[in-house]
N, C-alpha and C positions, 0 to 999 in steps of 0.2 A: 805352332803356326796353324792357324785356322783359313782355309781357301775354297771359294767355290768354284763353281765353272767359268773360268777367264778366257778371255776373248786373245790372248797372244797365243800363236803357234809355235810352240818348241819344238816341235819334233813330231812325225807321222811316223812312231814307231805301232806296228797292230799288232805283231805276233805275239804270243806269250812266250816269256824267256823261261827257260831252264836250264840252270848249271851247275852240276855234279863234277862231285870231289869222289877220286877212289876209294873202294871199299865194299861192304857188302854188310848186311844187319837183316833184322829180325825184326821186324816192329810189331804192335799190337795197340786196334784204335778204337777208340769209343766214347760214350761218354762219359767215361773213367778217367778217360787221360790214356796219354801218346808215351810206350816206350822205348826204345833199340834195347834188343838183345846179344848185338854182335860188337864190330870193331868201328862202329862208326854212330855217330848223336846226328839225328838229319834237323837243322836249322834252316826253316823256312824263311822268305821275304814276301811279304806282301807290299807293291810300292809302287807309287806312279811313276810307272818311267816311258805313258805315254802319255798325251792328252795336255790338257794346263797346267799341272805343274810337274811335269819333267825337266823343267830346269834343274828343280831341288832333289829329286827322285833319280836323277842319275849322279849326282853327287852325292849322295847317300848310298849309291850300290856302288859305287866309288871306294869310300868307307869299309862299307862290309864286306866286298872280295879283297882288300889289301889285310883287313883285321883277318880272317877263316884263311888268306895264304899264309899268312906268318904263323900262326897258332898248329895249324898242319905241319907246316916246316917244323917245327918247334915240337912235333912227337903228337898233338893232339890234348887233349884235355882230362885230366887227371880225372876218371872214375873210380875208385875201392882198387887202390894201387896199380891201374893200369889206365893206357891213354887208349883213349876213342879219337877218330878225327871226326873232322864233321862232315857232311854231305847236304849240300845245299838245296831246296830248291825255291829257285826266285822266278815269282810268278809278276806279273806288270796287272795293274787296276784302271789302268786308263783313266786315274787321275777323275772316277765319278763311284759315288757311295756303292751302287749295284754291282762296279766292278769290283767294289773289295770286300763286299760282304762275297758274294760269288768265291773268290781268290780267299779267303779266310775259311769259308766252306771248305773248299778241297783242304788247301794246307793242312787242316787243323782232320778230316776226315781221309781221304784216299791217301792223301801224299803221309799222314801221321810222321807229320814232323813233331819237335817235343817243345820247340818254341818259336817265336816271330818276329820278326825285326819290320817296325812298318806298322800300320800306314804314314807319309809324312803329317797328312792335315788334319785336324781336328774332327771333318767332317768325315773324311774316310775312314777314318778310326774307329771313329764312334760306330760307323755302319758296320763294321767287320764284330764290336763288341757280341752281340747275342749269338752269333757261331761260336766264336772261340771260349764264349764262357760256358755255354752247352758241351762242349767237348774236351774243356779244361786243360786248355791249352796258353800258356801265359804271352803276352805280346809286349816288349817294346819300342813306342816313337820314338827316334831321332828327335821327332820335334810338334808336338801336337802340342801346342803349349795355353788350349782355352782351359781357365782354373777348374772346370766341372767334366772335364774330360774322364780322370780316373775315380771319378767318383758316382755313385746313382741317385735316382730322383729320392730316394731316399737321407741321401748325406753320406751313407754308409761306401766305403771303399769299393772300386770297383777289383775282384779277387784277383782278375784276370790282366789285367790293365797296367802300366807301366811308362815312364817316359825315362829320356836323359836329357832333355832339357828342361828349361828354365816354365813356368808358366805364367800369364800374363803379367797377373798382379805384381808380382816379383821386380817384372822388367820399366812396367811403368813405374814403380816406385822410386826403381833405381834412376831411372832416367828423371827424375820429377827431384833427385839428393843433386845429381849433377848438376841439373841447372841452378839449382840454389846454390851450392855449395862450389863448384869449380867454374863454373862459368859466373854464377852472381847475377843472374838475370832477374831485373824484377818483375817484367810486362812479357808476355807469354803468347802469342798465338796458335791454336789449335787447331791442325786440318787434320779430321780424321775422315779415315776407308767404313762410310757406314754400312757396306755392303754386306761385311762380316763379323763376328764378334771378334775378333781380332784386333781390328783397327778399333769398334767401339769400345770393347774390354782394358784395351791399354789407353785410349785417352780417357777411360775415368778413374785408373788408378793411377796417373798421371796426377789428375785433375786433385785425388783425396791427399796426393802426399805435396804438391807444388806449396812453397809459402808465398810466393809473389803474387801478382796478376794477373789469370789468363782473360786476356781484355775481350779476346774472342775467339769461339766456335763453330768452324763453318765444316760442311760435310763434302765430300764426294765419295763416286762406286767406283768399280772397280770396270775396267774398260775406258775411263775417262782420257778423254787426249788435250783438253784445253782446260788450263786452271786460271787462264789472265782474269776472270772475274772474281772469284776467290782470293787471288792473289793483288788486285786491285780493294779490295775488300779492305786488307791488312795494313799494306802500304803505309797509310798514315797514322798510323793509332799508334805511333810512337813504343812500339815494341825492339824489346832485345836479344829476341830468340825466335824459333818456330818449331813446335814440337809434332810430327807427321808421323804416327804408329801406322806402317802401309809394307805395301813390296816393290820393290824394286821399280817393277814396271811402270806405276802411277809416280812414285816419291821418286822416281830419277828424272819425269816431264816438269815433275813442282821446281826440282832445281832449280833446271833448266831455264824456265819461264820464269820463275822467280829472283835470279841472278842478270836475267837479260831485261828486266825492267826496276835495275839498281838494289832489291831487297837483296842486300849481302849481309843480315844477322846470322850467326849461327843457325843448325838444322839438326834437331835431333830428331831420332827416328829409333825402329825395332827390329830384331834380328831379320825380319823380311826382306833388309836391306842388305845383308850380309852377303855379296852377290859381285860378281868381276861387270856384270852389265849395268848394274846401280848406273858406272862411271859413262859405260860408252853411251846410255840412255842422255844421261845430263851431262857429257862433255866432259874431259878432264879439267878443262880450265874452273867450269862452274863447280865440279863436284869437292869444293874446299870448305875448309871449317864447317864439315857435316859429321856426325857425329851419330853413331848408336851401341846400341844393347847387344852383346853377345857371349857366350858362354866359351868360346876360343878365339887366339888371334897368335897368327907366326908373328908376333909385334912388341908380345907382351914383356918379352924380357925377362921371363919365368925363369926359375931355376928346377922346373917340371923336367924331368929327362926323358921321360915316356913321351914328350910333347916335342919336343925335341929330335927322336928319336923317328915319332910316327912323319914330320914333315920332312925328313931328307928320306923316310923311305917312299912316302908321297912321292915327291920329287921326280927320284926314282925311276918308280913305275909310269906315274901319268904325267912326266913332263910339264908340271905346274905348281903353284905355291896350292898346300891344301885349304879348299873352303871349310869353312862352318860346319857345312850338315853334311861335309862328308867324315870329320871329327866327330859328330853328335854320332853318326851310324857306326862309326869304328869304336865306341866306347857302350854303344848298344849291346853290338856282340861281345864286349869284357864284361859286361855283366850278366849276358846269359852263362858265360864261360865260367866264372865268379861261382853262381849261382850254380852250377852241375856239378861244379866240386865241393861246394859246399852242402847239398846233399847229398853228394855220394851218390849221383843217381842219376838216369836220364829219361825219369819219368816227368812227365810235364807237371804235373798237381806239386810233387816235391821241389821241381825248379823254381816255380808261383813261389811258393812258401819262404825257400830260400831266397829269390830277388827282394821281398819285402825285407829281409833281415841283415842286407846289405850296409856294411859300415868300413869306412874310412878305404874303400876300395882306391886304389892308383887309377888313373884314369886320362886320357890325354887332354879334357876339360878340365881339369882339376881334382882334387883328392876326393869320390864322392859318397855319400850317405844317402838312404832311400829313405825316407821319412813315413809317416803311419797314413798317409794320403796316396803314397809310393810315387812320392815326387822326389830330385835327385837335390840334396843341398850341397851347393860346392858353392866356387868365384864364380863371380861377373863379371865382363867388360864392359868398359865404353872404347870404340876404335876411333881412332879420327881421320878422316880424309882429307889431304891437301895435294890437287891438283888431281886427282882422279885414283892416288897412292894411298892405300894405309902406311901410316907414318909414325903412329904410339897406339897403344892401348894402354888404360890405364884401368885395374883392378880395383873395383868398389868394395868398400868395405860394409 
């Protein structure tokens, strides 16, 4: 997920958070790389969970304190025959690049934690990269999903760098089989978020894998509150779909306006949409036959137990069906987890090492693999909405 500075207020949270798990350790930082010498691995966050996208950033620290309470409970994490727990600390970025390069600074320097969960967006990410590769300390997004994220201007793998989800190309392709293949659309309209590479990234991988017609192109930013000219635009061009790579905030008014001026084709759209407000934005009644990209869904009908498992202890805890990216951050920290026991170590250079070499790991997305880009290859979804409900998911193959 790639986001700049958006104009909706979620939250006027300022302070910086930090929250500690008992115990006591030794660390040593540099830029060598972050280890603990005692009875505890310190797992940092770096993560908006103020500013514009707080929506997504407390649903992802949602994630990652249910994933570090269970693994505690559960003894801590297999070191050279003994358990470490882990001790957090989650620092907030205020959702702008300065604050998470800043917040990647400490983490990765004072606080010498030995890995990172975080940033969500593409853009904060990216900002935090030259700390934490200076100090060798490995990070992964929940969800930073532009194709060139973990890579450098080079081509060459970024060392440091990591996601669990899915990256663009991936999503519009899959979204670009659905419409062909299960919906059978052959006239296509495309409203993309040109605000971001996000929005523009998935409507052209969209665009290389679609076989129909996309008859038309039209753009809007992000802030947008009237789409009837756009949406007037479409209207007649005798289309059988609308394909809308956005978030929530915009793609829940397009519904909306789109529905109350009779356009009731199909609505595909990208995990930005993966969100309980998509519905209250564009109404339950209009938010039907909408459809998007996701890498989880309580829906799917999986016979995943870990998945299973994580959404009644969701539950649980935060009195709610679990989202997306609070799933993407709970399977972050299984793979930093993954990743310490498989070196034997809670040195940050040797965690890098081993996340790259990640295979067929359990995971509450799906069974996953780290690929040599150190991107995660599992399933996909497509979910469907009818009446403001997820009601199926159905896993692309």
């Amino acid at each position: 997920m790639k986001i700049s500075m958006r104009k909706i207020i979620l939250g006027a949270i300022t302070a910086v958070s930090a929250i500690t798990l008992a115990g006591c350790a030794t660390t040593t930082a540099g830029d060598k790389g972050n280890s603990s010498t005692g009875n505890t691995v310190k797992i940092g966050m770096n993560m908006e969970l103020s500013g514009s996208a707080a929506g997504y950033g407390n649903q992802m620290k949602q994630g990652f304190d249910l994933a570090v309470k269970q693994i505690n409970a559960d003894g801590g994490i297999k070191v050279n025959g003994k358990k470490v727990k882990i001790k957090t600390v989650i620092r907030d970025n205020k959702s702008t690049t300065s604050g998470s390069s800043s917040v990647a600074a400490q983490l990765a320097g004072s606080d010498s934690v030995s890995a990172i969960v975080g940033p969500a967006t593409t853009n904060d990410g990216t900002a935090a990269i030259p700390n934490i590769t200076k100090a060798k300390v490995p990070s992964v997004s929940p969800s930073a999903t532009d194709p060139d994220y973990t890579l450098q201007k080079n081509g060459k793998v970024q060392p440091y760098v990591f996601r669990a989800c899915f990256e663009n190309n991936f999503q519009g392709e899959t979204a670009a089989h659905f419409v062909d293949n299960t919906l059978k659309a052959k006239n296509v309209a495309i409203l993309e978020d040109n605000s971001s590479d996000y929005g523009t990234g998935l409507a052209k991988a969209f665009k290389g894998a679609f076989k129909g017609n996309v008859v038309s192109t039209q753009s809007f930013s992000e802030g947008d509150k009237d789409f009837n000219a756009l949406l007037t635009g479409i209207k007649n061009k005798n289309i059988n779909a609308i394909y809308v790579p956005g978030y929530y905030s915009e793609v829940g008014l397009i519904i909306k306006q789109a529905r109350s001026m009779g356009i009731n084709v199909p609505i595909i759209g990208s995990d930005g949409m993966a969100d309980p407000k998509l519905a209250e934005i564009a109404g339950d009644k209009n938010a039907s036959d909408v459809y998007y990209t996701t890498p989880f869904s309580t829906k799917s009908g999986s016979t995943n137990k870990m998945a299973e498992s994580f959404m009644t202890a969701f539950k649980k805890q935060y009195h709610t069906d679990a989202p997306t990216f609070s799933a993407l951050a709970y399977d972050s920290v299984l793979m930093i987890k993954q990743a310490i026991e498989d070196a034997k170590s809670t040195d940050s250079v040797k965690i890098a090492q081993s996340l790259a070499k990640i295979k067929h790991m359990p995971a509450v997305t799906g069974e996953m693999t780290v690929n040599k880009t150190h991107d995660p290859e599992k399933p996909i979804m497509i979910e469907k909405l009818t009446n403001g409900k997820v009601v199926s998911a159905i896993e692309q193959k």
